[in-house]
DOTORDO-993925 format. One record per residue: x, y, z of N, C-alpha, C in turn; residue in one letter. Coordinates in pm, whole numbers, plus 50000, padded with zeros to 5 digits. Example, Ala and Ser with C-alpha at 12.3 -4.5 7.8 and 13.67 -1.06 7.14 Angstrom:
BEGIN
((51319 49431 50780) (51230 49550 50780) (51320 49670 50780) A)
((51285 49775 50708) (51367 49894 50714) (51290 50003 50787) S)
end
This chain:
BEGIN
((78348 49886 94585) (78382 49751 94624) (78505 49758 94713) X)
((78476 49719 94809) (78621 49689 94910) (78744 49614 94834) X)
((78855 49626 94898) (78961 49563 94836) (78989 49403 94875) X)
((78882 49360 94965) (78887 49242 95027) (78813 49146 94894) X)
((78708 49207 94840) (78639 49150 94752) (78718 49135 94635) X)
((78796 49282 94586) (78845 49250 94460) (78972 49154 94510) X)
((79017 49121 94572) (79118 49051 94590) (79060 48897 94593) X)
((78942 48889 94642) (78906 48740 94639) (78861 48737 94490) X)
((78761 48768 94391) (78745 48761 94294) (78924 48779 94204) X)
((79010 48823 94216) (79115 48804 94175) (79218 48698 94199) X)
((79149 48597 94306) (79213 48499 94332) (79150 48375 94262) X)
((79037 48357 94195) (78933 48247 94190) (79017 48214 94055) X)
((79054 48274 93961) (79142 48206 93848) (79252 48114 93893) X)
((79278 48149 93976) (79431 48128 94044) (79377 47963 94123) X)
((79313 47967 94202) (79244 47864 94254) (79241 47762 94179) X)
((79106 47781 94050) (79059 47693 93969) (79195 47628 93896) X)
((79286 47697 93879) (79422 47649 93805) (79491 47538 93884) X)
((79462 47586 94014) (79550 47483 94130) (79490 47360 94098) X)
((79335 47359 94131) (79258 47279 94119) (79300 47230 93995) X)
((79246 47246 93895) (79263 47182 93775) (79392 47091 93753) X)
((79515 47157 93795) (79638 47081 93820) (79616 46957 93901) X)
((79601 46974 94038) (79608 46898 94107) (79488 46782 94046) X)
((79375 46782 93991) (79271 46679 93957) (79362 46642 93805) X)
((79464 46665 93763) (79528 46613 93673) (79610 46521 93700) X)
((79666 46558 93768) (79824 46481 93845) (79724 46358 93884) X)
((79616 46352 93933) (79553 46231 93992) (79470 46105 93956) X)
((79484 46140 93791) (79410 46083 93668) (79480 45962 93622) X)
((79655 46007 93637) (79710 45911 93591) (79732 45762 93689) X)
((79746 45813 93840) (79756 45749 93915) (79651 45627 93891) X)
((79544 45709 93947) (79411 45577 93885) (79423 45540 93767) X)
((79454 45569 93700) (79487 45491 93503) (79540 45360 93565) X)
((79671 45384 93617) (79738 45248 93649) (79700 45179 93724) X)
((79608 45230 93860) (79538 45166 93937) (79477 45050 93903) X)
((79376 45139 93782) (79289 45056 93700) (79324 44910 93625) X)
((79464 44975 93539) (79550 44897 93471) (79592 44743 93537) X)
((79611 44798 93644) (79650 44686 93767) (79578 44568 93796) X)
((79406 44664 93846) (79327 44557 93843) (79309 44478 93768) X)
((79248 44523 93617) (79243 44472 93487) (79325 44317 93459) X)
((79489 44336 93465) (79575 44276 93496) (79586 44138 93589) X)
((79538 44169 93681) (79510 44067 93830) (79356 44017 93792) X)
((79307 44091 93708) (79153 44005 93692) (79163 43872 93559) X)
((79282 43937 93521) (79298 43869 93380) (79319 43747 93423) X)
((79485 43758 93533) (79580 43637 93539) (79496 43523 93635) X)
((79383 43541 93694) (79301 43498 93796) (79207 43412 93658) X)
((79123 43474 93552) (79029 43463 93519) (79120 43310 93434) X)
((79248 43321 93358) (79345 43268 93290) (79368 43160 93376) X)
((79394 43176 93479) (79457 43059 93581) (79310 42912 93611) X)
((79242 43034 93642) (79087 42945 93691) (79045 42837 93540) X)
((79116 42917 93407) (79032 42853 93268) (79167 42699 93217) X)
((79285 42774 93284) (79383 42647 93233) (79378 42552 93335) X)
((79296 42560 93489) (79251 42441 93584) (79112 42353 93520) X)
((79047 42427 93451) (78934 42353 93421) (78942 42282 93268) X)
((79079 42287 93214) (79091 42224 93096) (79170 42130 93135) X)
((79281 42153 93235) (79315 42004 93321) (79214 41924 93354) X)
((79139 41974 93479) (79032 41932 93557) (78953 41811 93434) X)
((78898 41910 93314) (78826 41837 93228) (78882 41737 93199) X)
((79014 41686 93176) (79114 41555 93080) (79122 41470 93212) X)
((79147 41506 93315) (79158 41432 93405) (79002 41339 93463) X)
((78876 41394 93460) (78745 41350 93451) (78731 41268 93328) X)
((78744 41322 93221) (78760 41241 93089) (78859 41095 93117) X)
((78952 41096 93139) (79057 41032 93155) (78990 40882 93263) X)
((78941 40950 93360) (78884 40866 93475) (78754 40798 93417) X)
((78652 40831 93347) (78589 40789 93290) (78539 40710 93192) X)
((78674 40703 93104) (78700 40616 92988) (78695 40694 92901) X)
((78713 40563 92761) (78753 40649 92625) (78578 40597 92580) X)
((78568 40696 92540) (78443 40771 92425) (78374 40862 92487) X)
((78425 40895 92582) (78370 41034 92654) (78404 41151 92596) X)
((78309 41258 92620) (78327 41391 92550) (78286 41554 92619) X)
((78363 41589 92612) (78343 41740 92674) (78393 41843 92608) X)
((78266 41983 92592) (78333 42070 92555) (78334 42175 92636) X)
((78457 42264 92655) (78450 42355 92719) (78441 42479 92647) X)
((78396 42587 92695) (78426 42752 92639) (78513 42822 92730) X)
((78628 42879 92637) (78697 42915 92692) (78755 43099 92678) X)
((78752 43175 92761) (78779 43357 92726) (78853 43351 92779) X)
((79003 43420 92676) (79136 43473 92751) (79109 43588 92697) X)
((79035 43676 92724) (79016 43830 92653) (79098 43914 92757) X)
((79142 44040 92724) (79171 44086 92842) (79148 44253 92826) X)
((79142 44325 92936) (79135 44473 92913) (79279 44532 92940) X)
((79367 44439 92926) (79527 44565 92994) (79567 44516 92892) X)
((79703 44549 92934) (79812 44573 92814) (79876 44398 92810) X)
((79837 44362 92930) (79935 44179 92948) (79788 44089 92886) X)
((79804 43977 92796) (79745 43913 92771) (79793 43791 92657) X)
((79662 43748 92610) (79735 43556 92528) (79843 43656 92397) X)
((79875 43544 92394) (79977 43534 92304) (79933 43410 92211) X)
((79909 43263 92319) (79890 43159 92286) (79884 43074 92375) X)
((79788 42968 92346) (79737 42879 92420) (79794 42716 92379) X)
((79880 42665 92422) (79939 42517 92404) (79882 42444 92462) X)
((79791 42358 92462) (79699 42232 92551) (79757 42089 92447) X)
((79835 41996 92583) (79908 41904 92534) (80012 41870 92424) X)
((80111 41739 92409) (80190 41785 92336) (80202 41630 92254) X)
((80311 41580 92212) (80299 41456 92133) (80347 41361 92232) X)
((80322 41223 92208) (80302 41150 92338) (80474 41117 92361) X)
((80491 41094 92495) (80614 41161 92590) (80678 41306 92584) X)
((80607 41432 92557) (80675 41533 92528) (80680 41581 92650) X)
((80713 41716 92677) (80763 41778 92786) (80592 41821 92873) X)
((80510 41829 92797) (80374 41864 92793) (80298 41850 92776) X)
((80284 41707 92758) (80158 41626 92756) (80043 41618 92844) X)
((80085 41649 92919) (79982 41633 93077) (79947 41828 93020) X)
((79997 41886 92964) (79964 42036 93065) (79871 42112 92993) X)
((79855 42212 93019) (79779 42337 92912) (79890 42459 92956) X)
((79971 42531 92888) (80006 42628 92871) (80002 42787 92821) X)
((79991 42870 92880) (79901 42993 92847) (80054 43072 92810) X)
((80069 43141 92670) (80222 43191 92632) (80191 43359 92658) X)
((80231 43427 92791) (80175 43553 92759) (80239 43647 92659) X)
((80164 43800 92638) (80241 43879 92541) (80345 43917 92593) X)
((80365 43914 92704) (80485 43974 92733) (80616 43862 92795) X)
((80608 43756 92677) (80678 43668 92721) (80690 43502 92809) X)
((80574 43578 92929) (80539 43485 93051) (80488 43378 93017) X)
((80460 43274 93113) (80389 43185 93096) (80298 43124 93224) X)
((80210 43086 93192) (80144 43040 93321) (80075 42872 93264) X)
((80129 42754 93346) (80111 42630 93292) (80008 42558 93418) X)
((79954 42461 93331) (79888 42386 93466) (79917 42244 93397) X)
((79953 42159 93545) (79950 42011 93466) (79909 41906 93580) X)
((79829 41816 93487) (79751 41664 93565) (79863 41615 93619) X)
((79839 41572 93747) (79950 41532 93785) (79883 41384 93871) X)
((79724 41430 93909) (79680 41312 93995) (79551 41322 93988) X)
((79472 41207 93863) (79566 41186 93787) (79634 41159 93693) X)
((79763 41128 93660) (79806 41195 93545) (79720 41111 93392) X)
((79747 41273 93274) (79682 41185 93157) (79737 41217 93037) X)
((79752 41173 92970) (79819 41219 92835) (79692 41333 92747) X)
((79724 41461 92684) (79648 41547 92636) (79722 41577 92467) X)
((79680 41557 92398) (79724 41527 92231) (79627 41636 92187) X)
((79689 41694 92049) (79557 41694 91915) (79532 41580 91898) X)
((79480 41597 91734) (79402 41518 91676) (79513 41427 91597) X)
((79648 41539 91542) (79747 41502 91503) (79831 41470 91614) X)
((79820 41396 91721) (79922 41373 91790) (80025 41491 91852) X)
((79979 41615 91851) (80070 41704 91868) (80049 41829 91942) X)
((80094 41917 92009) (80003 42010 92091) (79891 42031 92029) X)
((79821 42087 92105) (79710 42203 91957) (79742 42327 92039) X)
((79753 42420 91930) (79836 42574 91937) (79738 42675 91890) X)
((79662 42738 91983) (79568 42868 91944) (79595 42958 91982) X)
((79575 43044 91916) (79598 43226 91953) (79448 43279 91952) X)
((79359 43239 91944) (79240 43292 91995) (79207 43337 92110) X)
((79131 43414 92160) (79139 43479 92302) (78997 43397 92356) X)
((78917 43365 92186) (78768 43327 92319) (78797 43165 92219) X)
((78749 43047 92252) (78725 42952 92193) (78642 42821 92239) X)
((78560 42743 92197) (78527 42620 92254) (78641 42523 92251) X)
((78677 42441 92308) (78786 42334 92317) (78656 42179 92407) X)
((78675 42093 92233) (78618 41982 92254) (78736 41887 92326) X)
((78740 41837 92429) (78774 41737 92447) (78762 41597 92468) X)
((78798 41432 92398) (78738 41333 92400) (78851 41256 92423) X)
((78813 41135 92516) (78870 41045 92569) (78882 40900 92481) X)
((78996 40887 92407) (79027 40839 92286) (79129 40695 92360) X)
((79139 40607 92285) (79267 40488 92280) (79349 40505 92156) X)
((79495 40543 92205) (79603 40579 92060) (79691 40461 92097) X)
((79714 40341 91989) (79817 40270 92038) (79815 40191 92127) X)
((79689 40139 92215) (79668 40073 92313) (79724 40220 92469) X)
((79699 40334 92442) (79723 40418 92537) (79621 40521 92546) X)
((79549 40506 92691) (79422 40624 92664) (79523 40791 92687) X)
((79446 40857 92567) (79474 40979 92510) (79314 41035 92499) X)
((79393 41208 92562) (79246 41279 92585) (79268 41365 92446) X)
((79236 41375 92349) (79229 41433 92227) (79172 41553 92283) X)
((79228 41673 92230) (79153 41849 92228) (79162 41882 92107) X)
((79059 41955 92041) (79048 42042 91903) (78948 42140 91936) X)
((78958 42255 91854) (78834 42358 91878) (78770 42325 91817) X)
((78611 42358 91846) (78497 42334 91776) (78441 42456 91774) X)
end
C-alpha cells in the first residue's frame, strides 16, 4: 500500500470527528431557532384569541341583552413563554372592564380592550373571571345589571 493511501485512511477518524463537532455546534443554534418560532406563533395565536373575545362582547353588546355566544379558546403553547392567566373583564368601573387580559409566565402581559364600541365585560359575580386554563370554552351573554347592559363571561 502506498503511503498516500495509508495516510488518507489515517485521516478519516480525524475527519468524521471534525464533522461530528461541527454538526453539534449547529443543533443548538436551531433549538433556539425553533424556540423562537414557537414563541412568535404563540404571541400571534394569543393576540388573534384576546381580539375575538373583545370582538365577541362588542357584537353581543350591539345586539342586545339575551344574546349568547360561545367561544373556544387555546392558549397552549410549545416554548418556554406562555398563560399564566387569563383576566376577561372586571367589576363595574374597574380598571378592566372593557378588556381581556392574557398574564404571561414570564411576567408580561398582553391586553385588548373595546374601545368602539365600548362595553362593560363582568362574571357572573360581578367580577373579573380569572382562568389559568390554557384551552377553554368562554360563554358569553348580553345581560342588563342595574339598568346597565353587561356582557357576562363564564366557562362552559
Amino acid at each position: 500500500m502506498s503511503r498516500m493511501s495509508t495516510d488518507a485512511l489515517e485521516s478519516i477518524p480525524l475527519r468524521l470527528i471534525i464533522i461530528a463537532i461541527v454538526a453539534s455546534m449547529s443543533i443548538l443554534p436551531a433549538a433556539e431557532a425553533l424556540d423562537g418560532l414557537e414563541t412568535r406563533e404563540f404571541l400571534r395565536r394569543a393576540e388573534i384569541q384576546l381580539d375575538r373575545i373583545v370582538t365577541t362582547a362588542q357584537i353581543l353588546s350591539v345586539q342586545g341583552f339575551g344574546n349568547v355566544r360561545t367561544i373556544r379558546l387555546d392558549f397552549s403553547s410549545g416554548s418556554d413563554l406562555g398563560l399564566d392567566e387569563l383576566r376577561v373583564g372586571d367589576k363595574p368601573g374597574g380598571s378592566n372592564v372593557s378588556s381581556a387580559v392574557l398574564v404571561l409566565n414570564n411576567g408580561g402581559l398582553l391586553a385588548k380592550t373595546a374601545t368602539n364600541p365600548p362595553c362593560q365585560i363582568s362574571s357572573r359575580g360581578m367580577t373579573a373571571l380569572v382562568c389559568r386554563m390554557t384551552t377553554l370554552d368562554l360563554r358569553m351573554t348580553a345581560t342588563m345589571e342595574n339598568g346597565t347592559s353587561v356582557i357576562v363571561v363564564e366557562m362552559s
